[in-house]
C-alpha positions in Angstrom: 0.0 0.0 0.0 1.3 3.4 -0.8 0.8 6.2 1.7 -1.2 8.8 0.8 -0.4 12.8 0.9 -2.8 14.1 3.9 -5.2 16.3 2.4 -6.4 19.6 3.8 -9.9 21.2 3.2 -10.5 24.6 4.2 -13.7 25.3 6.5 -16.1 27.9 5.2 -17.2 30.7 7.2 -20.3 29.4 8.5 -18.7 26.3 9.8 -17.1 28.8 12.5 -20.0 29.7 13.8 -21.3 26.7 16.2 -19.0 25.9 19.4 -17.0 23.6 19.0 -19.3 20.9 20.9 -20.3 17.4 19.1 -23.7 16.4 18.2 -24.4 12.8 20.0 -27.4 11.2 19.7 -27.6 7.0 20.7 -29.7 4.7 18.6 -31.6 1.7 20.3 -31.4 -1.0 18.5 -32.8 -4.6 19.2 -30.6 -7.7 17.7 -31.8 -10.6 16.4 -31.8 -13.8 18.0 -29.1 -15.9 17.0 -27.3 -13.2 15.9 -23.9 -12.2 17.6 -22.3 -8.9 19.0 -19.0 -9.8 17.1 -21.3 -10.2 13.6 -22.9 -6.8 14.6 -19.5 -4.6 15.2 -18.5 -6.3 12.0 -21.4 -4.1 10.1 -20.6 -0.9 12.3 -17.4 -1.2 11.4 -17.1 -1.8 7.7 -20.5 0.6 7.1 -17.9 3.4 9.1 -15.4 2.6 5.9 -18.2 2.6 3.7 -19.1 6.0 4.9 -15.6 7.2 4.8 -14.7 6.4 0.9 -17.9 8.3 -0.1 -17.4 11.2 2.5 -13.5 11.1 3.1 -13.1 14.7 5.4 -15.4 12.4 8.1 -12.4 10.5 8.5 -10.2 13.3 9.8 -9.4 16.1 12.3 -10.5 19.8 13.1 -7.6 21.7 13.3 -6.4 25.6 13.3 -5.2 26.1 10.0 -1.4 27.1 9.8 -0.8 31.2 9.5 1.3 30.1 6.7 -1.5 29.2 4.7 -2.6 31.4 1.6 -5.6 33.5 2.5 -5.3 32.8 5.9 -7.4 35.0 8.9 -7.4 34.6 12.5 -9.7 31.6 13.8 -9.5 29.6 10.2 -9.9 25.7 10.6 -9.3 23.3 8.7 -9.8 19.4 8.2 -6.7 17.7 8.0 -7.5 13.7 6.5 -5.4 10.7 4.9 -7.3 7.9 2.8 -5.0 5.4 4.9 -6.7 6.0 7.9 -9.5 3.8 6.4 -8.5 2.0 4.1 -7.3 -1.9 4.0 -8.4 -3.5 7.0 -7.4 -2.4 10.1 -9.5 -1.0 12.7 -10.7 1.9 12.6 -10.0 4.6 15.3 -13.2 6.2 15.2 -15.4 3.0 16.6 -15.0 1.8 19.6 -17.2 -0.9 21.9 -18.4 -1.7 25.1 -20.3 -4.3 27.3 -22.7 -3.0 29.4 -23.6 -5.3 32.1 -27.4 -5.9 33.5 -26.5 -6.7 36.7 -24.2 -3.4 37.1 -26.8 -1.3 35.6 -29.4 -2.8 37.9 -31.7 -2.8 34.2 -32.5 -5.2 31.1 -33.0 -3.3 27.4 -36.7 -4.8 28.2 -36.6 -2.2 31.2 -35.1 0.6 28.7 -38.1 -0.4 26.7 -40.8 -0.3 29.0 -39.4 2.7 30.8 -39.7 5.0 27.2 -35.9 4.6 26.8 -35.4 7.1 29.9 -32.9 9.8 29.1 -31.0 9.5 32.9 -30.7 5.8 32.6 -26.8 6.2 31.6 -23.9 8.8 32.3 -22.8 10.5 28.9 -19.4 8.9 30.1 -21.1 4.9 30.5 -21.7 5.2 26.2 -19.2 8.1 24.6 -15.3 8.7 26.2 -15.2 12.0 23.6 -15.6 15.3 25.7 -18.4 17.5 24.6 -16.6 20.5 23.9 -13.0 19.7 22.3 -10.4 22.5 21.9 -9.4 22.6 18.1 -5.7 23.0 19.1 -6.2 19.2 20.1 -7.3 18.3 16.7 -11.2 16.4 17.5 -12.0 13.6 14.8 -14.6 14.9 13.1 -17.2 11.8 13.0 -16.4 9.0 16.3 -18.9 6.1 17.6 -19.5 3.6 20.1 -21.1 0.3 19.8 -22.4 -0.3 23.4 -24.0 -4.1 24.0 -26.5 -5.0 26.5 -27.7 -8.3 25.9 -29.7 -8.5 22.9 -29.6 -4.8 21.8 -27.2 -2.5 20.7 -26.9 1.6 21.9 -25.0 3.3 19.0 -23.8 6.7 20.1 -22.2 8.4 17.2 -21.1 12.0 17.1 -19.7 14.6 14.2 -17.9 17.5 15.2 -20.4 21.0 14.8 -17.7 22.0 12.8 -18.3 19.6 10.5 -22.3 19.0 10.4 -25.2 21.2 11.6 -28.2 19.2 12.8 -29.2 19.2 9.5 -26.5 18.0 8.0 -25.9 15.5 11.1 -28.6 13.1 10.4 -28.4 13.2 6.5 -24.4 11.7 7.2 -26.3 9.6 9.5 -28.9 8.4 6.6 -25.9 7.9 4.9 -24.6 5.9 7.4 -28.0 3.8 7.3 -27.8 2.7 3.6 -24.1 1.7 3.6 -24.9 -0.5 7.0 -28.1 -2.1 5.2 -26.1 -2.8 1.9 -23.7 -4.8 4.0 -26.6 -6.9 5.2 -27.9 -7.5 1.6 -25.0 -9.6 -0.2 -25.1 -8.6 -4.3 -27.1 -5.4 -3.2 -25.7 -2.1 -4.7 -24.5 0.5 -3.3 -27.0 3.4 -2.1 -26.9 6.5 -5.0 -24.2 8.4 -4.0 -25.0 12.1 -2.5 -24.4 14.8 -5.3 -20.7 15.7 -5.1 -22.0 19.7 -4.4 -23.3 18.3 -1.0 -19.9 18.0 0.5 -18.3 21.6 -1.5 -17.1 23.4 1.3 -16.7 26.5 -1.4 -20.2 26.6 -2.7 -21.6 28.8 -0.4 -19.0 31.4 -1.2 -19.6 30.7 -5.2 -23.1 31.3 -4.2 -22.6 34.4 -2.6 -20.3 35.7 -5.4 -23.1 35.2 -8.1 -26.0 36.2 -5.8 -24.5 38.2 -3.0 -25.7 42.3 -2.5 -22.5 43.0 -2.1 -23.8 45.5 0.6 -20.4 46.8 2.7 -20.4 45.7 6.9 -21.3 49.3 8.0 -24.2 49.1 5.5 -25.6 45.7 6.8 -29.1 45.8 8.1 -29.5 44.9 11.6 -31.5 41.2 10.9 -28.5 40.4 9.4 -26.2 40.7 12.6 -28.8 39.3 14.9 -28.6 36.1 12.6 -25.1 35.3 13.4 -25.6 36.9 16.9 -22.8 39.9 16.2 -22.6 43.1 17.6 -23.3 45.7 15.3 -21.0 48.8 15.8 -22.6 51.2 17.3 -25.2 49.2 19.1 -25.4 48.7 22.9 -23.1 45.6 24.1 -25.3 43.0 25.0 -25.8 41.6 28.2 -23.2 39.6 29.2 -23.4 35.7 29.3 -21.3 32.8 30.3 -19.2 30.7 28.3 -20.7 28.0 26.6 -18.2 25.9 28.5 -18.5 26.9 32.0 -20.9 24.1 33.5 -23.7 24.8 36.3 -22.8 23.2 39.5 -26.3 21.1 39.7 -27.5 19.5 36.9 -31.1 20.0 35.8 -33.6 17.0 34.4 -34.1 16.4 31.0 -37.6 14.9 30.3 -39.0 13.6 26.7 -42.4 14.8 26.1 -44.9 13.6 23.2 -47.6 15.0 21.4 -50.3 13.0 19.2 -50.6 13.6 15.2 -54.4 14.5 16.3 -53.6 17.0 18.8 -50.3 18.8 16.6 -53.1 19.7 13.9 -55.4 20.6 16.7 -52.2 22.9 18.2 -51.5 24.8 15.4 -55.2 25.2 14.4 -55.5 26.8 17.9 -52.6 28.6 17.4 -54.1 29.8 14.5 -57.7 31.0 15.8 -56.6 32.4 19.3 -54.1 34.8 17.1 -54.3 38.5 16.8 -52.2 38.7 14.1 -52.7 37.9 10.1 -49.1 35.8 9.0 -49.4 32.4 8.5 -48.2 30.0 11.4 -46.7 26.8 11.2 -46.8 23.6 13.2 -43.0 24.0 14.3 -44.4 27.8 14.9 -47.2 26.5 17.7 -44.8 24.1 18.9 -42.1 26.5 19.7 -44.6 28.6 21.4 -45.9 26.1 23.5 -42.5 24.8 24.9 -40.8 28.3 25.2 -44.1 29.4 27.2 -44.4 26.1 29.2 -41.2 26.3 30.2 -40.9 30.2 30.7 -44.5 29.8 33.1 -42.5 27.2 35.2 -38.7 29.0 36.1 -41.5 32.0 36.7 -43.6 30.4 39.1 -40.2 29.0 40.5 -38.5 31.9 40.9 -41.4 33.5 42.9 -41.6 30.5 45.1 -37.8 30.7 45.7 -37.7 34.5 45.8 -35.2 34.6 42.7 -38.5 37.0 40.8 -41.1 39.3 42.3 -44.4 39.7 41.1 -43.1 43.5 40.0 -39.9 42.6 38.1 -41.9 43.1 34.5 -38.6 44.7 33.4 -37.0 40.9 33.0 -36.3 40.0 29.6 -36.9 36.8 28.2 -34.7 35.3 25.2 -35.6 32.2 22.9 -32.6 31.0 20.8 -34.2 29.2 17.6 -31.1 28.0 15.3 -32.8 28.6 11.7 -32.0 26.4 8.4 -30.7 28.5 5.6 -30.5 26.1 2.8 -34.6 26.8 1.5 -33.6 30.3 1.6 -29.6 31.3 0.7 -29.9 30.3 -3.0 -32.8 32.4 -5.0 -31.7 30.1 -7.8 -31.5 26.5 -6.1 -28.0 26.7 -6.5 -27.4 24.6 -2.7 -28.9 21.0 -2.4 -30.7 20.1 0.1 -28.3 17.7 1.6 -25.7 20.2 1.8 -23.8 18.6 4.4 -22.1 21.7 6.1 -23.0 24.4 9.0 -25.7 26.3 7.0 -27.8 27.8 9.9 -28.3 30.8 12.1 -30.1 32.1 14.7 -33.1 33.8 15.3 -33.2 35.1 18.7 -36.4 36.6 20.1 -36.7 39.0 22.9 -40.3 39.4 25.3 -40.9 40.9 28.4 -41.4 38.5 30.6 -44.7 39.0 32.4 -45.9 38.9 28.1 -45.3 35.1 28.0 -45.9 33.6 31.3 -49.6 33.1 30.5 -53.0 34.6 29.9 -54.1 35.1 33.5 -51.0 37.5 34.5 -50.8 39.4 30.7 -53.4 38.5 28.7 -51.3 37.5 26.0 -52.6 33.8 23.6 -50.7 31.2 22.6 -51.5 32.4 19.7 -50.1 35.6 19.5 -46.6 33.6 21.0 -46.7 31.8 17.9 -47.0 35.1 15.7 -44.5 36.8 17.3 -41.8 34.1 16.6 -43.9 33.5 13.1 -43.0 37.8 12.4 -39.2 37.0 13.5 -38.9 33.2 11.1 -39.7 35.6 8.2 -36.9 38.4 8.8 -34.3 35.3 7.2 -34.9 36.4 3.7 -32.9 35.5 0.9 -31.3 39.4 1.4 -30.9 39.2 5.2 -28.9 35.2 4.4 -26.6 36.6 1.9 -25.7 39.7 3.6 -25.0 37.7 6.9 -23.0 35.5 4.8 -21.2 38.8 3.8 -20.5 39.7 7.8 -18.7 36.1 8.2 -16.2 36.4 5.3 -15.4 40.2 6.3 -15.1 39.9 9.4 -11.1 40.3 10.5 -11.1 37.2 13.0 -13.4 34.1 12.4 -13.7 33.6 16.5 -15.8 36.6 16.8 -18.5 34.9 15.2 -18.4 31.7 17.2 -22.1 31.6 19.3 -20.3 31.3 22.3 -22.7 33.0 24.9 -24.3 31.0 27.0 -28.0 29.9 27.9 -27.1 29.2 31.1 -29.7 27.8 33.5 -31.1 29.8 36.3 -31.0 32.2 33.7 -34.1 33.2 31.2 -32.4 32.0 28.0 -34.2 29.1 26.1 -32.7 27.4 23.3 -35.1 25.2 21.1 -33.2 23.8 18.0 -36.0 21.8 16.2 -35.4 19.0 13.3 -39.3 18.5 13.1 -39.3 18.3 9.3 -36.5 16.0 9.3 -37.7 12.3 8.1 -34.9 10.5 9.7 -37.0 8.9 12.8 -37.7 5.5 10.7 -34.4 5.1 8.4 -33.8 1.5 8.0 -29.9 0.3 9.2 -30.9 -3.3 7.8 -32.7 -6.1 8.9 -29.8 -9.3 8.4 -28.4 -8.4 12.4 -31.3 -6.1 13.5 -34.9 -7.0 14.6 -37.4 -4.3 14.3 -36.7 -4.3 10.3 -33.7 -2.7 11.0 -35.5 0.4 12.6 -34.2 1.5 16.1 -36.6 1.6 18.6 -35.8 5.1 20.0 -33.8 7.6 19.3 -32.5 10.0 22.1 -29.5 12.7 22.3 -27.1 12.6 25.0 -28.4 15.4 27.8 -26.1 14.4 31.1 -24.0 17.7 30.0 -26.4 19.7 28.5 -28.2 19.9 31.2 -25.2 21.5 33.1 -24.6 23.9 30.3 -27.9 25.1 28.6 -31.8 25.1 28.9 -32.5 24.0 25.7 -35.4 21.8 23.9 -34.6 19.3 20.6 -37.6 18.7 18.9 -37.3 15.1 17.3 -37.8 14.2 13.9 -40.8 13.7 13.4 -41.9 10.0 12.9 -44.0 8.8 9.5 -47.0 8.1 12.0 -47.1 12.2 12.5 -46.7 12.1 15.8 -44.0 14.5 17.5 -41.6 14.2 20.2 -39.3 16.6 22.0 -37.2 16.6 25.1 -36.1 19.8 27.2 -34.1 20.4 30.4 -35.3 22.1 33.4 -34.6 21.6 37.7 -36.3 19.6 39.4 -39.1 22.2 40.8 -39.5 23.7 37.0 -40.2 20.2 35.7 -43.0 19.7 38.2 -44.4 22.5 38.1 -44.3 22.5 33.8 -46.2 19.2 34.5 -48.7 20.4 36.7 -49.2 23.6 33.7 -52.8 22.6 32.3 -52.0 24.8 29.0 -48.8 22.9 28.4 -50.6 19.1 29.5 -53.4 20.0 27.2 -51.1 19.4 24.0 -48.1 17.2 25.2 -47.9 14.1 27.8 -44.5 13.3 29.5 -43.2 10.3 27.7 -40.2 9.5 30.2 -37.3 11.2 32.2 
């Protein structure tokens, strides 16, 4: 075998823009009887190579780019890869296993099951050794896994590097993923239809920009346009200050998975819908959003009160949602981007309330309804215009850290994140059917929340499953979560599915 030069691909601006944190998520998967754990690694691992000779980068490292480098700014990364880290036969570094034992865990996967797939039944630690938040001076991998066995089932945590993937683009590797490990289960099968080769262009979005860009200087740039990418605009007032990203709260709060019926999302929205003063449309993911921020914002209220942390008079406090927003329906006025890009391609839409205006009907007199329009009025600010010309404060800006959403949501604090992949058909992907019962189809899947719920208040709305129904899960303490279950607007529309 000859060694191959290692290969380095630039990161575009946009890919600066997350922390540096990894996306993990664990799929349960029941094995079939008869089948062995040694015969399902087997498929984990060679699907992983699979993966890697169609998407190569995955194989390698985040890295600073070298100030010797052509075109170089401050804060430029890099992936740094090799061919020979996956090719032939030896194994890889990015998969490793475990054996979780029944008796240590004091549970069965039959328990898992029967207990919704409870999100504090492990330690982030028991199924992933990667950190949550790598420094890019130590060169993170950009894609890892874990295999982790309890007797007949396997937990598959896998992670990509948010340098790498947004959401978005994390579960379309992950599909992916899904078709190379179901091939391997189908001797004489093809190969799935490769993704375009645009999908995986780190310079498209700047050959977008080029040909559709306004061109409009920084000091020209309307204010949406910073907000998207969370930037100070000169001249503005210096926002509040916030904690780092990676500065974890001492206590941890609980992370609960709630579900709401196909019947009663129709029936949200349409309420939604009728109970609002305003005339723009609203979507499901709309009367969603309102719901959760609202249902959580009524409980660290009524909290707060009880622990003396708020008084009835503090109407002065300001609320902020976080809602990450996909640019790929919107960047390209002449559907230049697929849809399966499979870079960072999103912002952030953050929305600002008095307090006392969302914490319910009885203390404000604001709807549900009216919620939903106000973060309905704020979606539709992310115009093709506003995109581009936040795209033009990225690549201008003189040091590519500045850009990084770095402040913090901390908890205690009145900063909600709720990053929603509703529209995302992922939830039934097949992973094949040879090693897997369940045709292949894990039985749940959950992201990892141990750390989260030290760092940030936030909400992932699932993909949404093909029977319509919807499922998100969301972090609050102990005396929040109780009192967000004992809310009667919030248990109208969603039931707690576990903790």
């Amino acid at each position: 075998m000859t060694n191959s030069a290692t290969q380095h691909l630039r990161l575009n601006p946009l890919d600066h823009f997350p922390p540096s944190n990894y996306n993990f998520f664990v799929k349960y998967f029941p094995i079939k009887d008869g089948v062995t754990t040694d015969e399902v690694f087997d498929v984990i691992h060679q699907s992983i190579r699979r993966l890697f000779r169609e998407l190569p980068y995955l194989s390698g490292r985040v890295w600073e780019e070298s100030p010797d480098t052509p075109g170089w700014r401050q804060g430029q990364l890099e992936i740094r890869y090799n061919t020979d880290d996956f090719e032939g036969d030896k194994p890889l570094r990015h998969l490793s296993k475990r054996y979780l034992d029944p008796e240590d865990l004091g549970f069965t996967f039959e328990d898992l099951r029967e207990t919704g797939f409870p999100l504090d039944a492990f330690e982030d630690e028991q199924l992933i050794g990667a950190g949550l938040l790598p420094r890019y001076e130590d060169g993170p991998d950009c894609f890892i896994a874990r295999a982790n066995f309890l007797p007949g089932a396997l937990l598959l945590v896998s992670g990509t590097q948010h340098a790498v993937c947004d959401g978005t683009s994390y579960f379309d590797v992950a599909k992916v993923w899904a078709g190379h490990c179901e091939a391997l289960q189908m001797p004489g099968s093809p190969l799935p239809k490769p993704i375009p080769v645009e999908s995986a262009d780190r310079a498209l979005l700047d050959d977008i920009w080029e040909k559709e860009g306004t061109k409009v200087p920084m000091d020209k740039v309307e204010p949406i346009s910073w907000h998207l990418l969370d930037l100070q605009r000169p001249g503005s007032p210096r926002p509040e200050a916030a904690k780092s990203l990676k500065i974890l709260a001492k206590d941890s709060m609980k992370a609960g998975s709630f579900y709401i019926s196909p019947d009663k999302f129709s029936a949200l929205r349409k309420y939604c819908k009728d109970t609002s003063s305003g005339t723009s449309r609203i979507s499901g993911n709309d009367a969603l959003t309102a719901l959760v921020w609202r249902g959580m914002l009524k409980a660290k209220y009524k909290a707060g009160l009880a622990a003396g942390r708020i008084k009835p008079t503090d109407s002065h406090h300001q609320a902020r949602l976080f809602a990450p927003v996909d640019g790929r329906p919107n960047i390209s006025e002449s559907q230049a981007l697929p849809m399966q890009y499979l870079g960072n391609l999103f912002f952030v839409h953050i929305i600002r309330q008095p307090l006392l205006t969302l914490v319910g009907a009885d203390e404000a007199g604001t709807s549900l309804g009216d919620v939903a329009e106000t973060i309905r009025t704020v979606a539709d600010k992310a115009t093709h215009k506003a995109l581009q010309d936040a795209y033009t404060l990225a690549k201008k800006v003189d040091d590519l850290n500045k850009i990084r959403l770095n402040r913090g949501h901390t908890p205690g604090s009145l900063d909600v994140v709720i990053s929603s992949f509703l529209m995302f058909p992922y939830q039934d992907v097949k992973w094949g059917d040879r090693v897997f019962a369940n045709g292949g189809v894990p039985y749940a899947l959950r992201p990892l929340m141990r750390r989260f719920s030290r760092a940030s208040q936030f909400c992932f709305v699932m993909p949404r499953r093909a029977t319509g129904g919807v499922e998100f899960i969301l972090t609050l303490y102990e005396d929040e979560m109780q009192l967000l279950l004992e809310d009667e607007e919030f248990s109208t529309w969603a039931q707690l599915y576990s903790f």
